[in-house]
Every structure is written in C-alpha cells, then in structure tokens.
N, C-alpha and C positions, 0 to 999 in steps of 0.2 A: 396772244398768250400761247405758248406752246409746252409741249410735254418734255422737252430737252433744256439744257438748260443750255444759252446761247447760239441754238441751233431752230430754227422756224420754216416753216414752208412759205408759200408766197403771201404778199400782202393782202391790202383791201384797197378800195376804192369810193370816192363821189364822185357820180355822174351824173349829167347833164345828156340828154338824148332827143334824138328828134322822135325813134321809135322804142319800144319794149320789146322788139321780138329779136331776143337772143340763144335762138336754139340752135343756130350752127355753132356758138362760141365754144373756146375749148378753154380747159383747167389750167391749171398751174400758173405759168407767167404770163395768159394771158386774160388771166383774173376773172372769168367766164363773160366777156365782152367783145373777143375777136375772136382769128382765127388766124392759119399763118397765111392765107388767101387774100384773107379782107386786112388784117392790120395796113394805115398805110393809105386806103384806099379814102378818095376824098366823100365817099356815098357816104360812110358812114356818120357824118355829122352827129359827133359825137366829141362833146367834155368828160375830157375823168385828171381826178386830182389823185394822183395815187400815191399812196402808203408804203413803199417797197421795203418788205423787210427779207428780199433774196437779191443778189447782182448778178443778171443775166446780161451776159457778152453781146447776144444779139437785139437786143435794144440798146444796146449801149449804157449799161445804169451805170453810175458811178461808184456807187456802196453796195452793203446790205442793208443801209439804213438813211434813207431816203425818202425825198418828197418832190414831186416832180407833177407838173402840168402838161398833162395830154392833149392833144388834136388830133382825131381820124388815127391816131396811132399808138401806139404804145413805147417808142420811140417819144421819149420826152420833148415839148419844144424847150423847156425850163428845168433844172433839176438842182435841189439841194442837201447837202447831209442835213439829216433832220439835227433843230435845235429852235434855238429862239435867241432874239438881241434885248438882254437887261433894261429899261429902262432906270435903273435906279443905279446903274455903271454909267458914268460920264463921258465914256468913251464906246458908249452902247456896246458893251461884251457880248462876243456871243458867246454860247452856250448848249454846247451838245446834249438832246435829247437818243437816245435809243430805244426804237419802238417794239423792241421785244423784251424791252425791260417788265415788262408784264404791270406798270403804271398807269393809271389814266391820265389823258394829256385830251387837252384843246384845240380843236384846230379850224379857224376863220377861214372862208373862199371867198373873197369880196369883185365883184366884176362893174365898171365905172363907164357905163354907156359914152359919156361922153369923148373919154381917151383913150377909149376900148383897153384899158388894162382891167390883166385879172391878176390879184395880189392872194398871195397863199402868205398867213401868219399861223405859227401855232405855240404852246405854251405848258407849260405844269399845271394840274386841274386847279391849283392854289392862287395861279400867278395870273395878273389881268394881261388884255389883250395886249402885247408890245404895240409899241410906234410904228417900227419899223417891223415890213413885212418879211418873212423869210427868203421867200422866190415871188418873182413878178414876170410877167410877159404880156406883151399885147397882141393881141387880136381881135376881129371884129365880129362877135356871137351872132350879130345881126344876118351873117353869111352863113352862119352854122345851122339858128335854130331860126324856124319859121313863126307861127301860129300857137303849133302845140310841142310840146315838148315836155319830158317825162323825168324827174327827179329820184335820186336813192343811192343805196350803195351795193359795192358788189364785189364777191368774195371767192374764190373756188382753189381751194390750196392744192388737193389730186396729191399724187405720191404717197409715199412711206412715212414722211413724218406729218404728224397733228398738227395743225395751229386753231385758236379760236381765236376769232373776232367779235368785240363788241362793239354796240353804237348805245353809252349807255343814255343819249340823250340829244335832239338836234330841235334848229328853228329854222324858219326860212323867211324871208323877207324880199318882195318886189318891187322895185321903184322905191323901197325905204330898208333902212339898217334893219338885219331881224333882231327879231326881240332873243331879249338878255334872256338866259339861263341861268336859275335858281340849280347852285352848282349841291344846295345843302341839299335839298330834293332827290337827287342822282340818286339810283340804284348802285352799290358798290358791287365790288367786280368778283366773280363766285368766290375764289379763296383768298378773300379779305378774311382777315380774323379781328375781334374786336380784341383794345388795350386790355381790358379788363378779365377777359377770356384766356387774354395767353398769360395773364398776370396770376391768376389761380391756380392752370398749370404748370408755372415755373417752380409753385408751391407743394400742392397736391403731389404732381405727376414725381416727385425724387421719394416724397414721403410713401406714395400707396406702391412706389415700386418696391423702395428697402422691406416693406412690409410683408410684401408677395415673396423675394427673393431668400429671404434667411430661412424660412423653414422649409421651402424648395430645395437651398443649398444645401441646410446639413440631410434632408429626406437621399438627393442625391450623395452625399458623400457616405451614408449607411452602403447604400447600394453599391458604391465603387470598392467598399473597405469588403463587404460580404461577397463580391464579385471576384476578386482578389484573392481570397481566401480560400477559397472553392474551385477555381477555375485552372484550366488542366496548362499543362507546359507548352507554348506555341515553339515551334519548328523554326529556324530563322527563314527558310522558303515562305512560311506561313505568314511572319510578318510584313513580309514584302508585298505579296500578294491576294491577302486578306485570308482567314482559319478556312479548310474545309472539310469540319468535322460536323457531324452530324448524332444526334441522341440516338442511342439504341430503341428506346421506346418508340421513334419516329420511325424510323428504319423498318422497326418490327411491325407497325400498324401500315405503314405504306406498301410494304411488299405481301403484305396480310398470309405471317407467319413466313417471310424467307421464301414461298413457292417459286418453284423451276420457271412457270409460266411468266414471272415479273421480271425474271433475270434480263437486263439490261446488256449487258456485254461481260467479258472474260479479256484481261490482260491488258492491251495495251502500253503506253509508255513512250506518247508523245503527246505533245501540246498543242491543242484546235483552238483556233482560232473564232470568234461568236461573233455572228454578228444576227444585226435583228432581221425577221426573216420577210423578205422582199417577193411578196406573192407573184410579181409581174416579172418576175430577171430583172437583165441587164437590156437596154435601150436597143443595140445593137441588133438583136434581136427583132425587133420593128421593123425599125430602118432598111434590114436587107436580110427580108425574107427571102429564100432561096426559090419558093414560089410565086415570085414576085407580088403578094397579097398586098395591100395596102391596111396598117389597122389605126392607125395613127392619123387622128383626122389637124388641122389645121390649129385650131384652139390648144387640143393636147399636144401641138410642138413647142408653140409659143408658152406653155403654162410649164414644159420642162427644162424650158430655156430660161426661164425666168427665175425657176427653182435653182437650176445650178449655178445663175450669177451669183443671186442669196449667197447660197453657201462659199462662193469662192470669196464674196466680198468678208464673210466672218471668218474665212481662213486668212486672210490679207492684213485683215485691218481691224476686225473689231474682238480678236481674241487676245490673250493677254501674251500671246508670241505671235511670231508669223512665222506660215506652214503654206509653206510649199508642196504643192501636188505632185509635180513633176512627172503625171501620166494621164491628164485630160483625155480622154476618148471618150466616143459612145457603151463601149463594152466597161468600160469602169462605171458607168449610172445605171444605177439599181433605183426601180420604180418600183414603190408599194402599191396598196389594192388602187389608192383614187390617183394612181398614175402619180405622183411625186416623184419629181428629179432626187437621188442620194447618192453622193460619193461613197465610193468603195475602193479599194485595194489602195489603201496606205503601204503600204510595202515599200516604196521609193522618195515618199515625203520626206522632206527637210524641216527643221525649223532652226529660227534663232530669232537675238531679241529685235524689238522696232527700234530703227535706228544706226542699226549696225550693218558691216559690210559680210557680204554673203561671202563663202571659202570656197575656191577651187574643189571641183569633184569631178569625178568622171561622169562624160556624156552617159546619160541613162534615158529612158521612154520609149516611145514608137512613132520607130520612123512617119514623117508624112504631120509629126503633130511637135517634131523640135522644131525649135526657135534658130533662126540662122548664126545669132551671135552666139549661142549655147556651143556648135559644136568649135567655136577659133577661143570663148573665152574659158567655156566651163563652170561658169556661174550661173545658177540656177537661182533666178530671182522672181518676184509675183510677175514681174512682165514677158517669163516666159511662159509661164502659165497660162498668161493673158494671149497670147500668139496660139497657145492650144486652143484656147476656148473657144478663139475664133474661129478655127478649122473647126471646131466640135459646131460651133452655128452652124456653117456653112455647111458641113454633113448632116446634120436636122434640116435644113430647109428643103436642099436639094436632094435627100435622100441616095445621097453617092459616098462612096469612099473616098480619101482624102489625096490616094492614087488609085488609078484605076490604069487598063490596058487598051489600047486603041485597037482597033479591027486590023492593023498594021504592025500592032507587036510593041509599037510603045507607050511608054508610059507616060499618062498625062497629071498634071497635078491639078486637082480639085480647085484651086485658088487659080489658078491664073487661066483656069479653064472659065469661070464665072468674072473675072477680069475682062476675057473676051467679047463675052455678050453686051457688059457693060458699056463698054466702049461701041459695041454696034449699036447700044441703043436697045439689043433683046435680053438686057438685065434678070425680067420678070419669067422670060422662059425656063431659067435653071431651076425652078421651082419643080421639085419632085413631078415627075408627071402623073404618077398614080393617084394624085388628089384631085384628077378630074378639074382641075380650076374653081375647086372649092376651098379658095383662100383670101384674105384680105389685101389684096394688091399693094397698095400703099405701105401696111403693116410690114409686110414682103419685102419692099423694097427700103425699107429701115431696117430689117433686120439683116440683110444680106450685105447693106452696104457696115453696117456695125460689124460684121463680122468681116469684109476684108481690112476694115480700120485697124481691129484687133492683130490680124493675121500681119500688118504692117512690116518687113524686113527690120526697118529700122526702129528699134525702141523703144527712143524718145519720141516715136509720133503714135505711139500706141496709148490708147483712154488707162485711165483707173479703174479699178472693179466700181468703186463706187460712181465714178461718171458713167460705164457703162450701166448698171441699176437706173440713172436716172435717165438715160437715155430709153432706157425699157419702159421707164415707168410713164415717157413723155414729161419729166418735169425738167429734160433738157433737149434743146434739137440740136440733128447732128451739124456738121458741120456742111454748107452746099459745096464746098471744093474741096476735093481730097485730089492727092498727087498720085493718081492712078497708075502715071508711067513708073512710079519707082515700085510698083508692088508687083514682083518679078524675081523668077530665079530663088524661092524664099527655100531652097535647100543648098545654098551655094558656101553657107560656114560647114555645113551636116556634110557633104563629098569631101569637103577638105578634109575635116575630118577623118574619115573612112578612109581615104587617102594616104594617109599618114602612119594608117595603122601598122599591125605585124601583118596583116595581108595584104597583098601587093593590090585585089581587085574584089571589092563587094556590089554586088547589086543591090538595089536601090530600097527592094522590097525585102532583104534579109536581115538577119537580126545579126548587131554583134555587139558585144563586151554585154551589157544589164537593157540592148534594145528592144525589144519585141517588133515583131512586122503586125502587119495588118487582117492576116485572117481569121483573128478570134482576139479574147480576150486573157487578161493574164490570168 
C-alpha cells in the first residue's frame, strides 16, 4: 500500500534461507536481503519469492507488477505479471492482478521434492486457489538448504516514496499441504472502511455540512457587504501586487508617537527585491575560501547536493509549469542556519508549459556551467540545467572551479580534468583535498561519476532530475559502463558561439551578451 496513488517503492518478499544474518543487505531493490557484492553469489543459499511492485533494468524485471522466483540472486530464475488463471473460464483466462492496487490477495509457494519444482500460484482474497500455477521453475532445494533453514518475509523500501506491507496471515506445512486459512478471521487492511460506516456518511456528512455552511455563508457575506462599504479606493498598482496601506493607529503605536529615532528611511523610488534571509550566504563561499580553510565537512556536501536536486526536480517536473534555471552555480545556493541547499537569483529563469517546445533565446549563464548544445541551438531546456548541476557536483566534491588556470597559463576544464584521473584509475583523488580523507569513498565515487553523466555533451545520455534523486537516494544504481571517451571538449557549441559573435575574439573566462564569468556571483 502506498501513499501515491499508482506510484510504490519496492516490494516484499518469502524467503527461504540457510542463515538470518542480514546485516550487510541494502534497501530498495534489493529488499534488505543482498547487496550489490553478494547478489548472484552461489553462498548465499537463499529462496525469495518476490512481490515486485518497481521494474529495475538491472535485474532485469519485467513490470512494475510482478512475481518472480529467486536463487542466490535477485535476478529472477522465473518471472511473471502478477495475476491468476480463472478456473471457472474454460479456457483458464488469465487475469491480471496489480499489487499496488492496495487489495488483499493470496498467494501459494508450493515446492514438490520429488520433481524439485517450485510452483508460485496467487489469487483475490475471495477466490480459491487456481489449478493452474502462475510461475513454475525447477530446482533442487536439497543443494540450497541443508539441516536448518530459517523461514519469513522481508521488506525495506529506502527512498522518498512510502509503501506499507502487510502479511495479514500465513501457514506453513512440511512433507504435507499447509493448513487452510480461515480467510473470515483475517485482520482487514488499516483503511478498510466498513459498508455501513460509509453508508451513514453518504447521509449525515451532505446534511451536517449544509448545516454548518448557510449561517457561515450568509455571517461571511455581512462581512464582504460591510467590508465593501467602508473600504478605501485600491490603486490599480495595488491590485496587481496586493494594498500597502497601513492604519494610522498602527503606525502611530509602532513608531510610539512618529519619534525621529524609529525613522526607517527618507525617499527612495525603487523596487527591492525580498528574499528570505539566508544566515550562511551563498555555497561558494565554502568552497573557495581565499584562505584556503576547509568548513564544509563531507556529510554537509552530500546533504547540499541532495538538497539542490530536490529543488531542481520540483522546478522540472513536479510544479504546475517548468522553470528553467538557467544559471546553476555554486554562488547562486544560499544555505540557511542547518546548512540547506536554496536556489537564488531567478533573474534568467524561463518557464513554459509541460509538454511544449522551448523557444530560441539568447545564450545566457556562466561560462564553464553552459550546455554545449545551448550555445549552436539556443534552447534552454531542463537538460541544460541538468549539464549545470553536474558541473555544480563536480565543483562540491572537488572543491575546484569549473575552469581554473594551469601553472602554464592555461586553462583547464574542471570535467575533463576529473575525466583524466578516471580513466587512470585515480578517480578518488579529485576529492577536495582539504577533507583530509575524511569521506565516504564509495559514496565519492557515485557522486562524481553522477556528475560527469550529468555533465554529458550529448543530451540524450544525460539522467532526469528525477533518476538523478534516485540515484542519490540509492533506489537506483548507476550505470557500470559510461562512454567516457565522448565526455570531452564540453565547451565546443559555447566557442562557436563566441565566435560568431560582433567580436571577433573572447576569452574563455569573460562575460558576453547576459554571461557572467566565474569570479563571484550575480
């Protein structure tokens, strides 16, 4: 059962084990029973019938909505869309089941010593056990489990979205069928509502509202008719941007009598800007301190990385337009007191609706963090956002700017400079060095490689904010082979550009038409 509606984190599982000690397992997909070390491995003699109600690429699932028989892996040997076959169809119909349908449902593991098959059937809590099984496979448990072996189920969904699991009843039976299950017994599922309960409110809940509502309304409409009546002339500036008047009496008791001492300011005759006040700056600030201090420990880069996907996945995808940044840097994240990542300086943001195609506009941002296609096409889409963000990791982890100058005079780019080590093998070294090697290695090196994926020249091989989130969140792994050779040159649309322009020669780190360079913030 989950809190979305057709939307679940990962399933559950029965398992079958030689041992209970699962404390290396990790969450998500791999339902707290592997790891991505052990999945696979023949040690772990281990049955799980699993419930999938997510489709991960690297197990290869077939759905979201699945049922599938494990060995030592989580790599199904068997897998089917969940359902069941009619017995009371002639032609045994099947019959799609969906396990997020938030329903209780049946479901049999039958294992047959003799032909070493194990038969997975399951059903509507109503409907008896089919004929015929959903998924079957054979194997011989005799090579699995020895002696002792340890029975249950097991669950660990991890990320952003909720699910609950229930088990609201089981049997077990050895060397004979287990015993039948008294289905009327079952505890029903938390937000079952009884007939009769929503039958009273269908009644009640229209009558006790009409009752509340009418003397509410007309009390309300005194008050809009008296409010009207009384209420002074708005400005048409005023209604645009809400009244800012204020009672004499407030005025007078706030400045306690008009004193000189209260006086605020004299004149004026422009419009500021408010924003809420960010006790810690701007990020940038951290990062490249001028004495080269280090204050920014490991934990708090990966918690402001995490924060700023958030926010770009609700500028992308989950607000009711999409809003384009279009100037991703360190020096635009404003961190409050507990260190929270917050975008700042809209100033260059776009929007339009979900769906539609973005319009030409002129190159805008800072240099070092545009998108190679941005400067040949001039659309400004969440994927070139996506290209900043990934400079913007890459600049949190390694605590470097995004160009920087060589002891030689030139200029090296940040991306293809961590590209290098990559490729040697000393990936982990571009980790800021001021953290002493006080960082989670591993973590390190998913975040770094997420962020050249991001940085990607081309495109279409760049993640979704939303994959990227779950990539953060581990409820997705990245990918083992990325095409490292093509992530190169990622300023080569950006010179054309500049090339092009009314001036004949820009340097690399200058600002032209709406671009800012890299030594401060806008």
């Amino acid at each position: 059962m989950s809190d979305h509606v057709g939307l679940s984190a990962h399933g559950m599982a029965f398992v079958v084990a030689a041992s209970r000690d699962f404390s290396s397992a990790l969450p998500s997909g791999y339902l707290g029973l592997l790891n991505v070390t052990s999945d696979g491995d023949t040690g772990n003699r281990l049955l799980a019938v699993e419930l999938d109600t997510m489709q991960n690429d690297e197990f290869r699932d077939i759905n979201d909505s699945h049922v599938g028989i494990d060995i030592n892996s989580l790599q199904s040997l068997r897998s089917y869309s969940a359902g069941y076959y009619n017995d009371d169809d002639n032609n045994n119909g099947f019959r799609n089941l969906t396990l997020i349908s938030g329903k209780a449902m049946q479901v049999w593991v039958d294992y047959d010593r003799e032909t070493t098959r194990i038969d997975v059937t399951m059903a509507p809590l109503a409907v008896a056990k089919p004929k015929r099984p959903l998924v079957s496979a054979r194997y011989n448990l005799s090579k699995l489990l020895k002696d002792v072996a340890y029975i249950g189920f097991s669950a660990a969904t991890g990320g952003t979205l909720r699910s609950r699991h229930y088990v609201l009843g089981w049997s077990f039976g050895l060397g004979r069928p287990a015993p039948a299950i008294d289905i009327t017994k079952l505890p029903k599922l938390p937000r079952t509502v009884s007939k009769d309960r929503s039958r009273i409110l269908q009644i009640t809940l229209p009558l006790s509202t009409a009752a509340f509502l009418l003397p509410v309304g007309a009390a309300v409409f005194m008050l809009v008719r008296r409010h009207r009546r009384y209420s002074e002339l708005l400005e048409d500036w005023e209604i645009e941007f809400g009244p800012h008047r204020v009672l004499y009496k407030d005025l007078f008791h706030a400045t306690e009598g008009f004193k000189n001492s209260c006086i605020l300011g004299i004149g004026g005759g422009e419009l500021l800007l408010v924003y809420d006040y960010m006790s810690n700056g701007s990020l940038d600030r951290y990062l490249h301190d001028e004495e080269g201090q280090c204050s920014l420990d490991w934990v708090k880069r990966i918690h402001i990385i995490k924060g700023v996907a958030s926010g770009l996945l609700y500028l992308h995808e989950e607000w009711e337009k999409v809003v384009i940044h279009r100037d991703i840097k360190a020096s635009n994240v404003l961190l409050d007191s507990e260190m929270n990542g917050r975008f700042g300086d809209f100033g260059l943001a776009r929007l339009y609706d979900h769906g539609s195609d973005p319009k030409t506009t002129h190159v805008v941002g800072t240099i070092g963090y545009i998108a190679p296609e941005l400067g040949r096409s001039g659309k400004a889409t969440p994927l070139t956002d996506i290209f900043a963000f990934g400079i913007f990791i890459l600049e949190v982890i390694c605590g470097q700017r995004p160009i920087k100058q060589s002891r030689e005079g030139h200029q090296i780019l940040l991306v293809d400079w961590v590209i290098h080590h990559w490729k040697n093998g000393t990936l982990i070294e571009t980790v800021d060095k001021r953290l002493e090697g006080n960082h989670d290695t591993d973590e390190a090196i998913l975040v770094l490689k997420l962020g050249l994926l991001c940085a990607h020249p081309f495109s279409n091989a760049r993640p979704s904010m939303r994959q990227i989130v779950q990539y953060l969140d581990g409820d997705m792994a990245l990918p083992e082979q990325m095409p490292t050779d093509q992530i190169s040159n990622q300023t080569e649309g950006l010179d054309q550009y500049i090339q092009t322009g009314p001036q004949s020669t820009i340097p690399v780190n200058a600002s032209y038409g709406t671009m800012s360079n890299l030594s401060g913030g806008r």
